[in-house]
N, C-alpha and C positions, 0 to 999 in steps of 0.2 A: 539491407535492401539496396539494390544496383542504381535505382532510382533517384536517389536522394537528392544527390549533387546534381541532377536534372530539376531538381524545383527552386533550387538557387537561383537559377538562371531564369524562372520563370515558364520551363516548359512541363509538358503534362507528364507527370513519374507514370502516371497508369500505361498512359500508350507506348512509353520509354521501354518501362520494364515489360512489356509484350511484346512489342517487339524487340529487341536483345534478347528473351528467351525463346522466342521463336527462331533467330539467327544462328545462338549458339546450340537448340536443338538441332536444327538443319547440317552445321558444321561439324559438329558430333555426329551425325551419323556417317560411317565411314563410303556407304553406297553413294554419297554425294559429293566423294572428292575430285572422282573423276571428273563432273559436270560442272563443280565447281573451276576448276582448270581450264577444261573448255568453257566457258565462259570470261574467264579474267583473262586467258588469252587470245580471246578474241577484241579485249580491249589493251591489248599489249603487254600484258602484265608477263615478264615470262617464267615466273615459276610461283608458288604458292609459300611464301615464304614470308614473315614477319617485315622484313625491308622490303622486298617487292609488294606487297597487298599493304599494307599499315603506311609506314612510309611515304613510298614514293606514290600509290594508287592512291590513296587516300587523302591525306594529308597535301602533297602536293599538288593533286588534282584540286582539292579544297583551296590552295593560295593561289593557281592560277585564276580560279574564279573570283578572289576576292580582289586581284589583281586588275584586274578588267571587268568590273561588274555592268552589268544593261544601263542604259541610262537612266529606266525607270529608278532603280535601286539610287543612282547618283542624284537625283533631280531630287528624292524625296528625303535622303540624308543633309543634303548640304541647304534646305529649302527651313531656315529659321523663322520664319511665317506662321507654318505648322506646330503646332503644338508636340511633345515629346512622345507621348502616348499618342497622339494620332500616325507619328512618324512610324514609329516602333510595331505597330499593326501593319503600317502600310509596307514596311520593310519585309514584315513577314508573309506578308501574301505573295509580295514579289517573290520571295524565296520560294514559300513554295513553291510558287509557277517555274523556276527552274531546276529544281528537283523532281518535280512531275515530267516537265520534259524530259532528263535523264534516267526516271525510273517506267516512260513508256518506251525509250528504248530497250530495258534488260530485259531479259528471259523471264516471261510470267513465271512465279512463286522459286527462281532463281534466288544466287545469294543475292548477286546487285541488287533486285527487288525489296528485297530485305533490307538490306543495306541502305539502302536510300529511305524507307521507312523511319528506320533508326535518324537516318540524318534529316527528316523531313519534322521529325519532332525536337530536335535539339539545334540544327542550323541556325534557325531566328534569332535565339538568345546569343549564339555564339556571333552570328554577324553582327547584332548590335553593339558587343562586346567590341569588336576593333571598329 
């Protein structure tokens, strides 16, 4: 089960492993390579390739952000006051809030959509992580 190593972390395997099988049904189908291209290249990515999409869209779009995260996010990590678990909820809500922001910009039932699903269920655990 692809799920697993998402309950480590504390997030839900149920919503994990649906969406991830819902992305990689999507990417398997080949009528949706095209659209998938026009859409990453519309976020600069310029070809559909493991370094270009994994890499550098992904991954390093994920360290700029953690790079410079909102203040909400810094005020409620470095705020020793708060209790761990109160922190750790509070983190994740942030998170999501800026996840949601960049999954109302993608293309309704697009890959990014997807994609950000996937990362809207595993992000929190991984933020808390660093």
């Amino acid at each position: 089960k692809h799920g697993i190593n998402a309950e480590y972390g504390g997030a839900d395997s149920d919503k994990f492993c649906a969406a991830y099988d819902d992305l990689m049904a999507f990417v398997g189908r080949t009528e949706n390579l095209r659209r998938i291209a026009e859409e990453l290249g519309a976020r600069r990515v310029p070809a559909v390739n493991v370094f270009d999409v994994v890499i550098d869209f992904c991954l390093l779009d994920s360290f700029d952000d953690l790079d410079m995260p909102p203040a909400s996010v810094t005020s409620v990590i470095s705020n020793s006051w708060i209790s761990q678990s109160l922190r750790k909820s509070m983190l994740s809500t942030a998170v999501w809030g800026m996840i949601g922001t960049k999954s109302k910009k993608a293309v309704p039932d697009g890959f990014l959509s997807r994609f950000y699903e996937i990362m809207g269920v595993l992000s929190p655990s991984l933020a808390w992580g660093f």
